[in-house]
Legacy VTK file of the C-alpha trace (Angstrom):
# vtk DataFile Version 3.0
C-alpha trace
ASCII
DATASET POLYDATA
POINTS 310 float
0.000 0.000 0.000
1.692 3.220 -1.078
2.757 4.989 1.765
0.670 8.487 2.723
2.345 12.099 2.757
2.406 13.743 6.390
1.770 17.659 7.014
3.482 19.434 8.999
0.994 19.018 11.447
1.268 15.599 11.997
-1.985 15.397 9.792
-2.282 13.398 6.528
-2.274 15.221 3.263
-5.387 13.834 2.081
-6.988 15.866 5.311
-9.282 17.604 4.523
-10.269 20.619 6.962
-13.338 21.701 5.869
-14.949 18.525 5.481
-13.664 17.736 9.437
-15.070 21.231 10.156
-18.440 20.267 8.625
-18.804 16.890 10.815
-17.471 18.796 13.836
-20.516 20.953 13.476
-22.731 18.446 12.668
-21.623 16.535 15.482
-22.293 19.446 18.063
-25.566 20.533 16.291
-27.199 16.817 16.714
-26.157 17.194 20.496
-27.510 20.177 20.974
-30.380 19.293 19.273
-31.073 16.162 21.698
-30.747 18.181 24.749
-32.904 20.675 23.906
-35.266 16.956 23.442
-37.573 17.287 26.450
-36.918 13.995 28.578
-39.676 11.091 27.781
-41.722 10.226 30.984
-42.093 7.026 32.576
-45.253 5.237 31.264
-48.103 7.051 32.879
-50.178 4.812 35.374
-53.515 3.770 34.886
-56.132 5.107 37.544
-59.518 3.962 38.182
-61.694 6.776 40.158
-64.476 5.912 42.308
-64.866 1.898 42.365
-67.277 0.875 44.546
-66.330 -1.551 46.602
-69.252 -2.632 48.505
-72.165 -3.903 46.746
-75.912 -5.059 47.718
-79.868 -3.886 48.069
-79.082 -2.843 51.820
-76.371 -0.128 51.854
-77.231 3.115 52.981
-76.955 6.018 51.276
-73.931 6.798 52.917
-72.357 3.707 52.462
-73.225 4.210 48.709
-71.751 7.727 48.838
-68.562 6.495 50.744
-67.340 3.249 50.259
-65.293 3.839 47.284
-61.817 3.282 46.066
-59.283 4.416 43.350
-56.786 2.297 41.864
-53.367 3.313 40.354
-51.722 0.760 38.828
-48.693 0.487 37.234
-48.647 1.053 33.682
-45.868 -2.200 32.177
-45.580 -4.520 35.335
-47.510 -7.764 35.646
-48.001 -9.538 38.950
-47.458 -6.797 40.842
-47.665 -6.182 44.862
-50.682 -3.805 45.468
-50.470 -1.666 48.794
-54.197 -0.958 50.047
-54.135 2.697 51.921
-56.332 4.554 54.268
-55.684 8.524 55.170
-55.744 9.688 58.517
-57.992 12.088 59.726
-59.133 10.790 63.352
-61.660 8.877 61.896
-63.658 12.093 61.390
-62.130 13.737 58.174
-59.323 13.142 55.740
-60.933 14.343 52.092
-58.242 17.328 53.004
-55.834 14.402 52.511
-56.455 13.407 49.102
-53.996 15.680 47.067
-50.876 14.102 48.888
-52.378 10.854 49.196
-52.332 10.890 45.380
-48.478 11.748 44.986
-47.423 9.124 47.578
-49.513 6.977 45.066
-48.437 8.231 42.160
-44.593 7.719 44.309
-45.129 4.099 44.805
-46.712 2.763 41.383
-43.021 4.066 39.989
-41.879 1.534 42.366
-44.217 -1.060 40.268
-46.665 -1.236 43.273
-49.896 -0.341 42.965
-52.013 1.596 45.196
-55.432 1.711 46.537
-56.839 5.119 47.933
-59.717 3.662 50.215
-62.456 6.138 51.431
-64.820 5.087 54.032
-67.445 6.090 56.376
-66.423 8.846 59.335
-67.605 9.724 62.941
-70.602 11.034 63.476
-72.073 9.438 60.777
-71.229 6.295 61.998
-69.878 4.876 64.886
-67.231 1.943 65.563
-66.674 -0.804 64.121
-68.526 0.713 60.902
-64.978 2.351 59.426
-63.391 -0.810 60.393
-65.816 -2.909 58.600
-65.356 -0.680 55.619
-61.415 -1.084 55.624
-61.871 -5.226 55.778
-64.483 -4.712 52.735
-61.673 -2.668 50.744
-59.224 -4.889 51.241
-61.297 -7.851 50.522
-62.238 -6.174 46.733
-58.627 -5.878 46.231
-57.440 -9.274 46.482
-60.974 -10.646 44.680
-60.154 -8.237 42.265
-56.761 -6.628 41.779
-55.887 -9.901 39.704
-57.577 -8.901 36.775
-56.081 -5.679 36.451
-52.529 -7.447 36.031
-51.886 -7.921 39.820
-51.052 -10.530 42.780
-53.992 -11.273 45.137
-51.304 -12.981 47.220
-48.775 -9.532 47.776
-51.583 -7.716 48.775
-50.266 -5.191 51.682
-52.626 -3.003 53.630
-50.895 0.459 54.904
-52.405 3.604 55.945
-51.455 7.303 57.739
-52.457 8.073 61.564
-56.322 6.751 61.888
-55.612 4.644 58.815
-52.775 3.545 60.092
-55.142 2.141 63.214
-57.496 0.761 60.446
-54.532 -1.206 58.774
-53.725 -2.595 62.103
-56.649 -3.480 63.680
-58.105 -5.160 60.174
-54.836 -6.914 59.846
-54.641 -8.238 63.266
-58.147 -9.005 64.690
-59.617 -12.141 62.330
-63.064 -11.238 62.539
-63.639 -8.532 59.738
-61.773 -10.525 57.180
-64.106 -13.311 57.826
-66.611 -11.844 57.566
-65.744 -10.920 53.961
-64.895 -14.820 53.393
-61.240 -14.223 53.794
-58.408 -14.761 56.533
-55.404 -13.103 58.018
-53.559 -15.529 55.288
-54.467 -13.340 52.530
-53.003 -10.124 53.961
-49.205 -9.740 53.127
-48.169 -7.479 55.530
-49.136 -4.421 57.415
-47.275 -0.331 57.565
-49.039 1.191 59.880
-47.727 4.488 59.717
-47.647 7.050 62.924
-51.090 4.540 63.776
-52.817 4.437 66.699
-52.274 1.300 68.937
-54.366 1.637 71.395
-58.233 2.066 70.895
-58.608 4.558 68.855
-59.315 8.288 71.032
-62.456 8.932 68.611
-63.891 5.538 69.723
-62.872 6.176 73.458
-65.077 9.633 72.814
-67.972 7.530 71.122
-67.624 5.349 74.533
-68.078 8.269 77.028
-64.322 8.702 77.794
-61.849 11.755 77.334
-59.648 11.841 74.874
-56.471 10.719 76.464
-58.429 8.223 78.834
-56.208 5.266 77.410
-57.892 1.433 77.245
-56.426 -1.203 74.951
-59.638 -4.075 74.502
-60.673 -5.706 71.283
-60.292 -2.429 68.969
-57.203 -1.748 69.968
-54.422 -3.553 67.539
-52.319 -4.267 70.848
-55.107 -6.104 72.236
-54.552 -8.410 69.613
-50.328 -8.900 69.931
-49.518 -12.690 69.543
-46.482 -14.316 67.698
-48.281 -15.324 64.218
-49.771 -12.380 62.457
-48.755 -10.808 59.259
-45.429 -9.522 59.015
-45.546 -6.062 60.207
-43.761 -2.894 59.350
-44.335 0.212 62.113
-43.243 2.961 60.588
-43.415 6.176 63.478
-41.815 10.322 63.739
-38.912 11.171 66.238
-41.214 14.507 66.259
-44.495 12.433 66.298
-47.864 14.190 68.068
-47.722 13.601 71.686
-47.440 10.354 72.779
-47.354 8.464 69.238
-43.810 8.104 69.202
-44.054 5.906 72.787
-47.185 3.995 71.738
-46.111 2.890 68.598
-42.354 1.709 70.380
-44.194 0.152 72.795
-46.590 -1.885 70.755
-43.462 -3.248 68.419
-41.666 -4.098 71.704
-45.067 -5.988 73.297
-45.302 -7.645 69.620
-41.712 -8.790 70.252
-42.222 -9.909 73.885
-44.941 -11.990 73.102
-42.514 -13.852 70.337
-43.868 -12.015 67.322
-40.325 -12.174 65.007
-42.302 -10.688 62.258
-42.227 -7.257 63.724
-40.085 -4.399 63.224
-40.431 -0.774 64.003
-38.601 2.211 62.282
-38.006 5.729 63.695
-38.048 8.019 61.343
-35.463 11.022 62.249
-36.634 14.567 60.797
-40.326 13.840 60.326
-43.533 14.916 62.618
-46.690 13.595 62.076
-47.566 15.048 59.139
-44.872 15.254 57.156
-43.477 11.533 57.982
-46.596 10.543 55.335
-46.063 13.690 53.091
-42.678 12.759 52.376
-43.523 9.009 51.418
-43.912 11.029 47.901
-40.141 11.406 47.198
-38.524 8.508 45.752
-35.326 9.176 48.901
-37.734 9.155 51.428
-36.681 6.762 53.983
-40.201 5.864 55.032
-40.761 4.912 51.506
-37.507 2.787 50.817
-38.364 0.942 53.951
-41.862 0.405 52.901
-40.639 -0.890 49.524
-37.956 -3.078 50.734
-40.593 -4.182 53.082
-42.831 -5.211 50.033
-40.508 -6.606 48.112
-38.906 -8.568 50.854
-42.233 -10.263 51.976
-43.693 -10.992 48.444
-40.558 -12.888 47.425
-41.303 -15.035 50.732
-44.506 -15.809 49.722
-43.748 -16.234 46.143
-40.887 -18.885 47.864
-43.908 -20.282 50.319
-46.225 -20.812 47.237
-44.294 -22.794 45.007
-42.799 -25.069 47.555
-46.182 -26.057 48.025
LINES 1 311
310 0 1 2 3 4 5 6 7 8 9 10 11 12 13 14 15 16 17 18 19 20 21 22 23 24 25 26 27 28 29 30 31 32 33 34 35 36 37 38 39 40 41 42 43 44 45 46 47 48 49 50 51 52 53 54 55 56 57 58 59 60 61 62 63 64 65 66 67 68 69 70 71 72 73 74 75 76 77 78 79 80 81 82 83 84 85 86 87 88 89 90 91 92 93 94 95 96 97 98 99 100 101 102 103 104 105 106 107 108 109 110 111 112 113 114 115 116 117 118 119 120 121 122 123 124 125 126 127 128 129 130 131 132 133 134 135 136 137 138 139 140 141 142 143 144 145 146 147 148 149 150 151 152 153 154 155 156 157 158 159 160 161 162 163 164 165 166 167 168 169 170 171 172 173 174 175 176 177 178 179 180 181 182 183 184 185 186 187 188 189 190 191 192 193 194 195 196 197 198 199 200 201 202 203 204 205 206 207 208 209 210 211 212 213 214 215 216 217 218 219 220 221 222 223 224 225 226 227 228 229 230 231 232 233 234 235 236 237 238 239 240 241 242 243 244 245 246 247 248 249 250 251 252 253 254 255 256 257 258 259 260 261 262 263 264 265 266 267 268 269 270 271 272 273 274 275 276 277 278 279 280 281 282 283 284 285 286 287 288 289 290 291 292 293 294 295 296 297 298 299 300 301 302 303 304 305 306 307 308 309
């Protein structure tokens, strides 16, 4: 091959340097050109507004009115782990909720899990267990149901903020709501309780006569219900928690624990009050969050495991 004249620049002859100029340009242009590309979004999630999930000739109007759910579900994953969530709100309100409820939704279906937003029936309207009954009914349409919109009735997780928080634990630990919706404790994956109440619930110490901060634990209380087999259990509580929450929520992991339960763990979570501990579930660093999702994914893999050695 014949050998190629060098320039004084160390550049071949056959060089040419407007041709190089023209690519250079090119080049830069096309890069330009894809940053000013606005970034594509992760496939959108599909939500379903305002499924009943009650049914039947004898619901009250109220029931009717209430007893509702919307589903976000991830928009590519199949078999997925659905979390079913109830706001807080002392059992009285929580519709002021709903805006951040959504983005901690919206926060968790990137994570591939869906979510269920479950509205239900408030004091005065109704009195204990009625809001109780309505979280076991909830959960119940979920895993009868969720399969058919892509996911797993058996990673089916119920969570929930303050007084849902209290309605995640006391559905997921007392046996009688769930049966009464033909199910078990064996269909509920695990429980976050978030900042919940563990003792029975101060808004159904008021229905019962009592003051607020006249503390009783019996059968509506989740602690009246610690034992060694329940559902694995995640307690997720505020080092700047309301009064008291902080203490009640230690002291119901460490009573859990006493009594053998080895499916319990509790996480304080530094920098958060009461609020804000759920707000902040709806950025993808929250610590509350990656807990909740390692949680998830941790337990569903078990039972995936547990079903197919059977």
């Amino acid at each position: 091959m014949k050998n190629e004249r060098i320039t004084g620049w160390g550049l071949p002859a056959s060089f040419k340097p407007l041709a190089a100029l023209s690519c250079l340009r090119l080049a830069v242009l096309l890069a330009l050109f894809s940053l000013s590309l606005p970034h594509l979004p992760a496939a959108e999630p599909k939500i379903l507004n305002d499924i009943p999930y009650k049914s039947g000739t004898d619901l009250t109007a109220y029931e009717q009115e209430r007893c509702k759910l919307d589903l976000f579900l991830p928009a590519l994953k199949k078999d997925f782990a659905t979390i079913v969530w109830f706001h807080g709100g002392g059992l009285k309100t929580g519709d002021n909720d709903m805006p951040f409820t959504r983005k901690i939704a919206q926060s968790f279906v990137d994570a591939d899990i869906a979510f269920v937003i479950v509205h239900y029936r408030y004091n005065p309207m109704v009195t204990y267990p009625a809001y109780v009954e309505d979280a076991a009914a909830s959960f119940a349409w979920t895993v009868k149901n969720i399969a058919q919109h892509g996911g797993d009735p058996n990673k089916v997780f119920m969570a929930g903020h303050s007084a849902g928080g209290y309605l995640a634990a006391i559905t997921g630990l007392n046996p009688l709501y769930l049966k009464a919706q033909g199910l078990s404790l064996d269909h509920v994956a695990g429980l976050v309780p978030v900042s919940g109440q563990m003792m029975t619930h101060y808004t159904i110490r008021e229905e019962r006569g009592l003051e607020k901060f006249n503390v009783i634990a019996d059968e509506a209380a989740p602690i009246y219900h610690c034992r060694k087999d329940t559902p694995p259990i995640l307690v997720l509580y505020a080092d700047k928690d309301m009064a008291s929450r902080q203490e009640e929520d230690m002291y119901f992991v460490s009573t859990m624990k006493a009594a053998g339960n080895k499916r319990v763990q509790g996480l304080l979570v530094t920098g958060r009050d009461h609020g804000s501990i759920a707000r902040n579930m709806a950025n993808h660093d929250d610590p509350a969050r990656l807990a909740t999702i390692n949680f998830i994914n941790e337990v569903s893999r078990e039972r995936e495991q547990s079903k197919a050695a059977k």
